[in-house]
C-alpha positions in Angstrom: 0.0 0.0 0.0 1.7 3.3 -1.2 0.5 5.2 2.4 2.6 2.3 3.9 5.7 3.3 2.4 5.4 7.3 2.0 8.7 9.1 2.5 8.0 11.8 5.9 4.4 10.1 6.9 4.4 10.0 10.6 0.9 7.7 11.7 -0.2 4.9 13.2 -2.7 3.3 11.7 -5.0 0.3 13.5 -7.9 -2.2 11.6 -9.7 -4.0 13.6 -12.8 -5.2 11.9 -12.9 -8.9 10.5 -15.1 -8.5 7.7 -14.9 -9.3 4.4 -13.6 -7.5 1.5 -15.8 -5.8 -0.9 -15.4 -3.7 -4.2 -14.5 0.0 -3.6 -16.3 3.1 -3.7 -15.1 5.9 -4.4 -14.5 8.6 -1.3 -17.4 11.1 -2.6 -19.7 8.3 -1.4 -18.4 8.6 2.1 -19.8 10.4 4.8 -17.3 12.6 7.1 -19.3 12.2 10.6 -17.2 14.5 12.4 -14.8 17.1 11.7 -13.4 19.0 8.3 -11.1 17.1 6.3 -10.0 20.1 4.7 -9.0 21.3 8.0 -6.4 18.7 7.9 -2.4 19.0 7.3 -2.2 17.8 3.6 -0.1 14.7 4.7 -2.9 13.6 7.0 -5.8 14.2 4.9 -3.8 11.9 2.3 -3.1 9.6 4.5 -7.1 9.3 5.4 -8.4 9.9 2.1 -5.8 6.8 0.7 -7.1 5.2 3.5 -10.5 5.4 3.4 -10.6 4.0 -0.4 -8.9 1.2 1.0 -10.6 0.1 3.8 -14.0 1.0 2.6 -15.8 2.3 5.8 -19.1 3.5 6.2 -18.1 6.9 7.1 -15.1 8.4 8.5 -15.0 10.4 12.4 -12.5 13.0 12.6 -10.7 12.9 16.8 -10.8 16.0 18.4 -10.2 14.5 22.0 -13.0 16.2 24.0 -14.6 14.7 26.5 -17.8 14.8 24.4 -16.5 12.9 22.0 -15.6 10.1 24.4 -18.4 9.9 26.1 -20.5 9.4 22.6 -18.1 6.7 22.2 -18.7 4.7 24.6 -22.6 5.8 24.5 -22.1 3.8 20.8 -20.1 1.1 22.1 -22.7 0.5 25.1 -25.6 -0.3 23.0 -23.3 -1.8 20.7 -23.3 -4.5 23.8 -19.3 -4.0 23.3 -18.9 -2.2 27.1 -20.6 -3.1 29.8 -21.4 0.5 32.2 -20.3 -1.0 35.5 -22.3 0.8 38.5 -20.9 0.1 41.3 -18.3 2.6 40.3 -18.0 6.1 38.7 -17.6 5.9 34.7 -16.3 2.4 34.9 -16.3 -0.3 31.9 -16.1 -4.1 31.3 -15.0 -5.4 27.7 -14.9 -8.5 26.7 -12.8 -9.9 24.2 -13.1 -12.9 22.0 -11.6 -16.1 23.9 -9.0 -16.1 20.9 -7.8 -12.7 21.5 -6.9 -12.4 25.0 -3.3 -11.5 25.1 -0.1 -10.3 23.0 0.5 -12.5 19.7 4.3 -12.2 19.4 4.0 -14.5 16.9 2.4 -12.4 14.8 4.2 -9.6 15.6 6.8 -8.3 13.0 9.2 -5.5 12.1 9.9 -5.0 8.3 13.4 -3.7 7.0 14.6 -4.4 3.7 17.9 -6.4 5.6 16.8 -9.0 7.9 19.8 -8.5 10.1 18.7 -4.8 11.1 16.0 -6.2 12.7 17.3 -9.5 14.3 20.4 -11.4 14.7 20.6 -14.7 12.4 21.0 -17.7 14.7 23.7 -20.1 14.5 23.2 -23.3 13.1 19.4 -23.0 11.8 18.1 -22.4 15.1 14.7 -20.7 15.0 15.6 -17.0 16.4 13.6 -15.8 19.6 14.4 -12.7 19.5 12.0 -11.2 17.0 10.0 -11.7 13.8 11.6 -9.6 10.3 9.5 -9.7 7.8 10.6 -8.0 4.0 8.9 -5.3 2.7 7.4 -6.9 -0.4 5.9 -9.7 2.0 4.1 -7.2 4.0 2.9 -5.6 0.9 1.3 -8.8 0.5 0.1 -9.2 3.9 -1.1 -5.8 3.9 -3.3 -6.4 0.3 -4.7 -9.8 1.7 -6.2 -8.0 5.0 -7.0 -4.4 4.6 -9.1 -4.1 1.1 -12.6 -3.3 1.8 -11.9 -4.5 5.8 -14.2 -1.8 7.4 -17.1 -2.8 5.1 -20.3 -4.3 7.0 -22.7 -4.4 9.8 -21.6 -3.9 13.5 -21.2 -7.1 15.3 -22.6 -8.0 18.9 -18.7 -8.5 20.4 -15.4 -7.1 20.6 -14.1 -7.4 16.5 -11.2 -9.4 16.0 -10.1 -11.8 13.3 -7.3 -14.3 15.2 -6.6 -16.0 12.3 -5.3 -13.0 9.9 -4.0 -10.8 13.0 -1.3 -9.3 12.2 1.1 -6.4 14.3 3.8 -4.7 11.6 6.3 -2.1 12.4 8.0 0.0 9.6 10.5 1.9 11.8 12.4 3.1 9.0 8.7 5.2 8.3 8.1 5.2 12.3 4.9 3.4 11.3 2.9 0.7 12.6 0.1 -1.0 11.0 -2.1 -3.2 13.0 -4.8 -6.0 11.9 -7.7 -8.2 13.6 -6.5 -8.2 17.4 -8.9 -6.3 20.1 -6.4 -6.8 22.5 -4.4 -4.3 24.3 -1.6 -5.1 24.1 -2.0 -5.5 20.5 -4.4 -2.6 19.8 -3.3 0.4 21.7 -0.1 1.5 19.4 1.5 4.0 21.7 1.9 1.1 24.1 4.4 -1.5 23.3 3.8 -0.8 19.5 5.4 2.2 19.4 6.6 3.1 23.0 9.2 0.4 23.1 9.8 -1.2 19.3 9.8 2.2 17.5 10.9 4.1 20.1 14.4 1.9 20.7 15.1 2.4 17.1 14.3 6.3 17.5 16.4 5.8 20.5 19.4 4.0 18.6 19.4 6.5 16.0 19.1 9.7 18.3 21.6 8.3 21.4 18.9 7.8 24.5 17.1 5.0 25.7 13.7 3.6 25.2 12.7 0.9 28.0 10.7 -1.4 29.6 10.7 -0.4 33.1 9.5 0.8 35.4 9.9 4.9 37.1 9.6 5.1 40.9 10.6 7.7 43.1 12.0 6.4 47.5 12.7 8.9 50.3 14.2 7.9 53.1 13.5 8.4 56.7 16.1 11.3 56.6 14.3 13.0 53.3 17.1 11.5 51.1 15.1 11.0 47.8 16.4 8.7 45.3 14.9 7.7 41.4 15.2 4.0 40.6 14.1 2.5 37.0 13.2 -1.5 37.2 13.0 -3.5 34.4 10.6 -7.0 35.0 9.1 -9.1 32.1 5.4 -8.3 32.3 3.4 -9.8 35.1 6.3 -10.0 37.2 5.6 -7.2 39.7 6.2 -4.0 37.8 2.8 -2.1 39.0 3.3 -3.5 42.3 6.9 -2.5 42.7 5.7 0.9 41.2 2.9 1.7 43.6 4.2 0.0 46.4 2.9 1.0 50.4 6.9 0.4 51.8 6.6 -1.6 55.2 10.2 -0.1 56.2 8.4 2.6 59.0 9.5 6.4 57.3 9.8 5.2 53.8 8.0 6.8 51.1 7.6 5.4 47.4 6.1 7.6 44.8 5.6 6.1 41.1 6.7 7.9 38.4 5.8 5.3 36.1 5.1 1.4 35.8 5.8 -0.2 32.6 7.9 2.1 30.1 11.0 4.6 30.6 12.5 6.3 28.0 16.0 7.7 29.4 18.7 10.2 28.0 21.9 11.9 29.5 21.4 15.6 30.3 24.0 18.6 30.2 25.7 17.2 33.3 25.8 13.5 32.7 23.0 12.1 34.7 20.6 9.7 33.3 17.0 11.2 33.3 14.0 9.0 33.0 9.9 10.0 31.7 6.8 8.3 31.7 5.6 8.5 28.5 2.4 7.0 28.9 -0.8 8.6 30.5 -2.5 5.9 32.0 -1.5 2.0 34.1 -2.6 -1.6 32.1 -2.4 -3.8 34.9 -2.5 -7.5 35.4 -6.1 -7.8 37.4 -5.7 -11.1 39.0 -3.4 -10.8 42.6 -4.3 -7.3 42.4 -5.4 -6.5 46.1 -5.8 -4.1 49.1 -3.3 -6.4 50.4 -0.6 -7.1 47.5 -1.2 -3.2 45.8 -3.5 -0.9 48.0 -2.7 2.2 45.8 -3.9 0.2 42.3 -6.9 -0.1 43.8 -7.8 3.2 45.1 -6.6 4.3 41.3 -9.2 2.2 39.6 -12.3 2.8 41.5 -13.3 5.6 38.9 -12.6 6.3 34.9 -11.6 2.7 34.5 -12.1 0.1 31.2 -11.8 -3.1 32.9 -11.3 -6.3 30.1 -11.9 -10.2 30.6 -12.4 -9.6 34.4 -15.6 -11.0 35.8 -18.6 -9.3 36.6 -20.6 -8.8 40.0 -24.6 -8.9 40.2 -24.4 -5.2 41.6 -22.6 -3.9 39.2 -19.0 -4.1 40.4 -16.1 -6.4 39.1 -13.9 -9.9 40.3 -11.0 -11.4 40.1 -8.8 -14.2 41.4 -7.1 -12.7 44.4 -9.2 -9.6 45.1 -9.3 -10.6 48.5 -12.4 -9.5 49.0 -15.2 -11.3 50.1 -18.9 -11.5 48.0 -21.7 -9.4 50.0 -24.5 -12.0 50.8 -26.8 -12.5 47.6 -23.9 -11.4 45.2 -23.2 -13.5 42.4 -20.5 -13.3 39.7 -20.9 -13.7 35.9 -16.9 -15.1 34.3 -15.3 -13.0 31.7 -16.8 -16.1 29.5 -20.0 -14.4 30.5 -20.8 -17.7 32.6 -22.4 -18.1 35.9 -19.0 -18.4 38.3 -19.1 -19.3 42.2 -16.1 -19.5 44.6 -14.4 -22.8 44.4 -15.2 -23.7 40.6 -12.2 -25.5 38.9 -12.2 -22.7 36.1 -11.2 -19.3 36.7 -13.8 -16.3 37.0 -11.2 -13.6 35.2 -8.7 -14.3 32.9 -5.2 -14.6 33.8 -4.3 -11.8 31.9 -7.2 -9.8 32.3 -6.3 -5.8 33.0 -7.5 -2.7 33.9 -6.7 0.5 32.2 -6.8 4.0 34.3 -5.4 7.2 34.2 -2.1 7.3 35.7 -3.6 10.8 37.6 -5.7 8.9 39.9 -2.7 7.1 41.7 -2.4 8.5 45.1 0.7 8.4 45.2 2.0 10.0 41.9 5.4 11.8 42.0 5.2 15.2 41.9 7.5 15.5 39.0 5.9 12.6 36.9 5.2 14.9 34.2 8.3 17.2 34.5 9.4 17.3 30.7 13.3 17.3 31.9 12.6 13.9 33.4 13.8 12.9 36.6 17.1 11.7 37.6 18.0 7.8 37.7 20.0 6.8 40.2 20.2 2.8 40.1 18.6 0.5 36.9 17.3 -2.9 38.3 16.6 -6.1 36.2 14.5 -8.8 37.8 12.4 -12.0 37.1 10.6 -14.9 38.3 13.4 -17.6 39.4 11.6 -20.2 41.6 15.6 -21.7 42.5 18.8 -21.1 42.4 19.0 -17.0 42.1 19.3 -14.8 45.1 17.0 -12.0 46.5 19.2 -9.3 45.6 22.9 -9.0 43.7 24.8 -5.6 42.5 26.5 -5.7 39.3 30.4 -5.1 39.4 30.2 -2.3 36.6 28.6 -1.1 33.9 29.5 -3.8 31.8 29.0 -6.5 34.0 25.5 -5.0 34.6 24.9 -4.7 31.0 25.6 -8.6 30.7 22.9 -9.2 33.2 20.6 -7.4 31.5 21.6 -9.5 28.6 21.2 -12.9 30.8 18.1 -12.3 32.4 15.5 -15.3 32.6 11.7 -15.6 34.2 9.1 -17.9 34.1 6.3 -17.2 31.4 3.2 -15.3 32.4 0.1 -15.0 31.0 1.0 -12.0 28.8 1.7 -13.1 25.9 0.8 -16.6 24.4 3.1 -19.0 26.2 1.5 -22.2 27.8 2.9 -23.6 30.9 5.2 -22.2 33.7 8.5 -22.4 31.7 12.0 -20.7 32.6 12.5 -17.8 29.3 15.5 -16.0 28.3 13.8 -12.1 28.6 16.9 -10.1 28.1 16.4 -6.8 29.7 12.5 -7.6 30.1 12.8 -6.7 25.9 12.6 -9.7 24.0 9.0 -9.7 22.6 10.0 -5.2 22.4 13.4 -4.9 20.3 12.7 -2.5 17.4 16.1 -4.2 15.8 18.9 -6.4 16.1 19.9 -7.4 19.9 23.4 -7.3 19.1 23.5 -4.0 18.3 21.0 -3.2 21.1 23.7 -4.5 23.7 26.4 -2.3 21.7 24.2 0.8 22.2 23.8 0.0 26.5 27.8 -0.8 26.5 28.3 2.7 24.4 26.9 4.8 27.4 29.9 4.3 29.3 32.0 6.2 26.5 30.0 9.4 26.8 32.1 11.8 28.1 30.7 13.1 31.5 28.2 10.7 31.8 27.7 9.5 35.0 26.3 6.1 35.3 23.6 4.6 37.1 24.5 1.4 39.6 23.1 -2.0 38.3 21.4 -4.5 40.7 19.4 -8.0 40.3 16.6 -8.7 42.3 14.2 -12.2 42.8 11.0 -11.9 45.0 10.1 -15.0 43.7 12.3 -17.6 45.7 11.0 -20.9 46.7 11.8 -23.5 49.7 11.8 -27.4 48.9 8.4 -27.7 49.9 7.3 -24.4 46.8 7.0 -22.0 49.4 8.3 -18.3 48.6 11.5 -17.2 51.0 10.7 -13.8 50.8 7.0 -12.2 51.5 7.4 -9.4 49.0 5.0 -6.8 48.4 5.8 -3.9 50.8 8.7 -5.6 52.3 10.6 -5.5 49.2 11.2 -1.8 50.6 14.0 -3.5 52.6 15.8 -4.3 49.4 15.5 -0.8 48.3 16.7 0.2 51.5 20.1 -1.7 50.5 20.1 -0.5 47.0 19.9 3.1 48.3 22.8 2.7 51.3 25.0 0.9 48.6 24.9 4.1 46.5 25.7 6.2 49.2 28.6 4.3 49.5 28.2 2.2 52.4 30.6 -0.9 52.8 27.7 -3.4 53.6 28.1 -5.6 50.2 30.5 -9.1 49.8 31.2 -10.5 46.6 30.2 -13.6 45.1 30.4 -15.3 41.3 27.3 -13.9 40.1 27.7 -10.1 41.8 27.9 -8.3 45.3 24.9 -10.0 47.7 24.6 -7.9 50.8 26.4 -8.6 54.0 25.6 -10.9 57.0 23.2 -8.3 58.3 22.9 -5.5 56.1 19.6 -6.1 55.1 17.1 -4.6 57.5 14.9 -7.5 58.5 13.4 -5.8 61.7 10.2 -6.9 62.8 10.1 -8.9 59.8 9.9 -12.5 61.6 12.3 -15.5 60.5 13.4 -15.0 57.2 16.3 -17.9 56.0 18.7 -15.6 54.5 21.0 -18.4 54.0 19.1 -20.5 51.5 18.1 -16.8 49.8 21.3 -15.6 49.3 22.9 -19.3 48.5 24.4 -19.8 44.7 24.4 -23.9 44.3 27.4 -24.8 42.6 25.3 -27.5 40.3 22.2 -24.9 39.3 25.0 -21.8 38.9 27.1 -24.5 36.7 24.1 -24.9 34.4 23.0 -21.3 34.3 26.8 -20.5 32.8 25.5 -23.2 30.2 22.1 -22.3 29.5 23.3 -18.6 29.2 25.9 -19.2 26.6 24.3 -21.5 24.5 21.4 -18.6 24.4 23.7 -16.1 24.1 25.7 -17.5 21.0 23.3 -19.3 19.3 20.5 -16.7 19.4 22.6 -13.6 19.0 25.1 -15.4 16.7 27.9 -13.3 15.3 26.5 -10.0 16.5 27.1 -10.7 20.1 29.8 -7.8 21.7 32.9 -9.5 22.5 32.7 -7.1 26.1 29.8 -9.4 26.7 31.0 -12.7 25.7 34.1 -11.6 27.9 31.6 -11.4 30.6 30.2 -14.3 30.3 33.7 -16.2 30.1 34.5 -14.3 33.5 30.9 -15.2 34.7 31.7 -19.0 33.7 35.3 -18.9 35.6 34.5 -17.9 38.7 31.5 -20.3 38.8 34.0 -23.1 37.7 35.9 -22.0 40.8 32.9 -21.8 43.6 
């Protein structure tokens, strides 16, 4: 499609409708609901008018953004039967999704470059590559010609549009475009999310010399007012809301959130790494979200909220697995599958990836500089994941570089997120694997070149696990609001305090440096211990990731790191 490819255009564009193709009209026979399109910039009212004669709709809606025009839109989608009003709250939604389309389809996610290699490494020995999807331009030309011709043609339909079987997610980031197809899904759907906030904005980052992220922005004073920014990067579903919003249980601690999914991060006039939020609004993981596990999530949600695949109360509130809170007598609950659901049924009421989308205003405990346009200053980067064995609660890096090779080495069970079945240990490399906008190689080159700029002054790098388990599967470490104690460490280790030892894998803190007061028996010994025989096979599984997946365009500083990494684990 020639608005696909046009030199300078500048817009996403989404199609959600599964219908079937038609002949054209022509755009006289359109009718403009809203709006002027000769009020338009002449690139944009190409871009609509090519567009339109594509896709075929029925009429076209110019945005203007007022809260008019939302509220008609959701009056439309309400007797649509695609939003559900939700009473029991103010201006709160439910949306239901087809069971097909509940989560991101990596699979069918792609980034198109005429060379292959700019997007992702080639893998050694015919290995299928894990670290994106390329695609060439002249087969998403096709792609594009077998979906979008006459795609907006036909009736509404009585549920949320999709068309799994032709869904397709393509990024052009050589035209900073993305062009989306048949998925309803979030994560799919809303292109400044993911789409563009992470896989066209680390190319725009590449090209331009700052970072674009998938982390998290919080702000943590200390009982003395000492105020430090920290940026965490967690695969999804691995904590990064609650992390972000979290109530510390440390008495004189304050955590404000900045942000709790995506950073993007660049070096000001004096060298210090400055981190924004450039989203609006949280899409949380619903299920385990609680008074108990994130108390500041839910006071955020309780108004302006479009919930998705939760389940629905009888008086008009919503339900999910781990709400902790109890049913009122007489209340019954309808699944996301639009099913009668009672406590104690063997299938789930919400799904595991349902969400909740709010605006990021409503958190109580917003930083007061979340929206400074200079950013705010970024004092440690943290990388985490699930590891049920074998990796402790909480590790510095050595350096820079070292820290950079953890990045690259980080693993975590699979969530619900994305498509994945079972509870399997994944490579996630810097939380980015399903978000590169190009080649991993030359990703890792660009996070090693920050410690050439002249002046800049580098942020410490740390590890953390919540998600420790004893022999018998229970976790080590409660979590939550006590993971305040690890910040504590993080925070006294960049003022310099000697309360670190070194190990293989990194610097673990001290025989009581971490503040455990009041905290009840905690075995520190088996979550700080590295066994020999599971570190031995991490060197291995990390290597044979590394080389095969990222081939020839692996940095020799990080292949020296791991061959470090691999000797001092040989010597345990």
């Amino acid at each position: 499609m020639a608005a696909a490819y046009r030199p300078g255009l500048r817009l996403n564009w989404h199609v959600l409708s599964p219908w079937g193709w038609a002949s054209r009209r022509s755009l006289q026979t359109l009718q403009v609901l809203s709006g002027d399109l000769g009020q338009l910039p002449e690139g944009v009212r190409d871009f609509v008018e090519r567009s339109a004669r594509l896709c075929q709709p029925e009429g076209i809606h110019i945005c203007d953004g007022t809260e008019a025009e939302n509220t008609a839109i959701l009056t439309l989608l309400e007797q649509q039967g695609l939003v559900r009003k939700l009473p029991k709250y103010s201006n709160c939604w439910l949306a239901r999704t087809d069971p097909k389309d509940v989560a991101r389809v990596e699979s069918k996610t792609v980034i198109v470059t005429p060379s292959q290699r700019d997007t992702v490494p080639l893998p050694a020995g015919g290995a299928r590559g894990q670290l994106g999807n390329w695609m060439s331009p002249a087969e998403f030309q096709q792609a594009v010609d077998e979906r979008f011709p006459g795609c907006m043609q036909g009736e509404p339909v009585s549920q949320w549009p999709c068309n799994p079987e032709k869904t397709l997610i393509g990024h052009v980031p050589d035209q900073r475009e993305i062009i989306s197809f048949g998925s309803g899904y979030g994560g799919n759907s809303l292109l400044g999310k993911k789409c563009f906030a992470l896989r066209i904005a680390s190319r725009l980052a590449r090209d331009e010399g700052w970072l674009a992220e998938h982390m998290l922005i919080l702000g943590i004073t200390n009982p003395a007012g000492k105020k430090r920014y920290v940026a965490a990067a967690f695969p999804s579903a691995c904590g990064k809301t609650n992390l972000a919003m979290m109530q510390p249980a440390l008495p004189g601690w304050k955590v404000e959130c900045v942000g709790d999914d995506i950073a993007w991060m660049r070096f000001d006039s004096e060298g210090r790494l400055r981190a924004i939020n450039p989203e609006n609004g949280f899409f949380g993981v619903a299920p385990g979200t609680s008074a108990t596990t994130n108390p500041n999530a839910m006071a955020t949600i309780q108004s302006n909220t479009l919930f998705t695949n939760v389940a629905e109360t009888s008086d008009g509130g919503v339900y999910w697995e781990g709400i902790d809170q109890p049913l009122a007598p007489g209340v019954t609950v309808t699944s996301w599958l639009g099913k009668p659901w009672k406590p104690g049924d063997k299938e789930p009421c919400a799904h595991p990836n349902s969400r909740f989308c709010a605006p990021a205003r409503q958190c109580p405990i917003m930083d007061p500089a979340w929206e400074a346009p200079e950013g705010v200053p970024i004092d440690a980067i943290i990388f985490g994941g699930r590891r049920p064995k074998g990796v402790p609660l909480v590790y510095e890096a050595f350096n820079w570089r070292h820290g950079v090779f953890v990045g690259s080495a980080m693993r975590s069970e699979s969530t619900a997120a994305a498509e994945h079945k079972g509870k399997i240990i994944m490579h996630d490399p810097f939380a980015m694997r399903p978000f590169f906008g190009y080649n991993f190689g030359r990703y890792l080159e660009h996070w090693l070149s920050m410690e050439e700029r002249k002046g800049a002054r580098l942020p410490r790098i740390f590890h953390v696990n919540w998600f420790r388990r004893d022999e018998a599967g229970r976790f080590l470490w409660p979590g939550f609001g006590e993971n305040a104690r690890v910040l504590d460490w993080i925070c006294r280790r960049l003022e310099g305090e000697d309360s670190a030892r070194e190990t293989p894998i990194g610097l673990v803190p001290k025989e009581g440096a971490l503040d455990l007061s009041g905290l009840g028996a905690i075995d520190t010994t088996q979550l700080f211990s590295l066994p020999k025989d599971f570190w031995k096979q991490e060197v291995r599984d990390i290597r044979s990731y590394l080389t095969e997946q990222v081939n020839q365009d692996l940095p020799k500083e990080v292949l020296a790191e791991l061959e470090a990494l691999e000797g001092r684990v040989c010597r345990m």
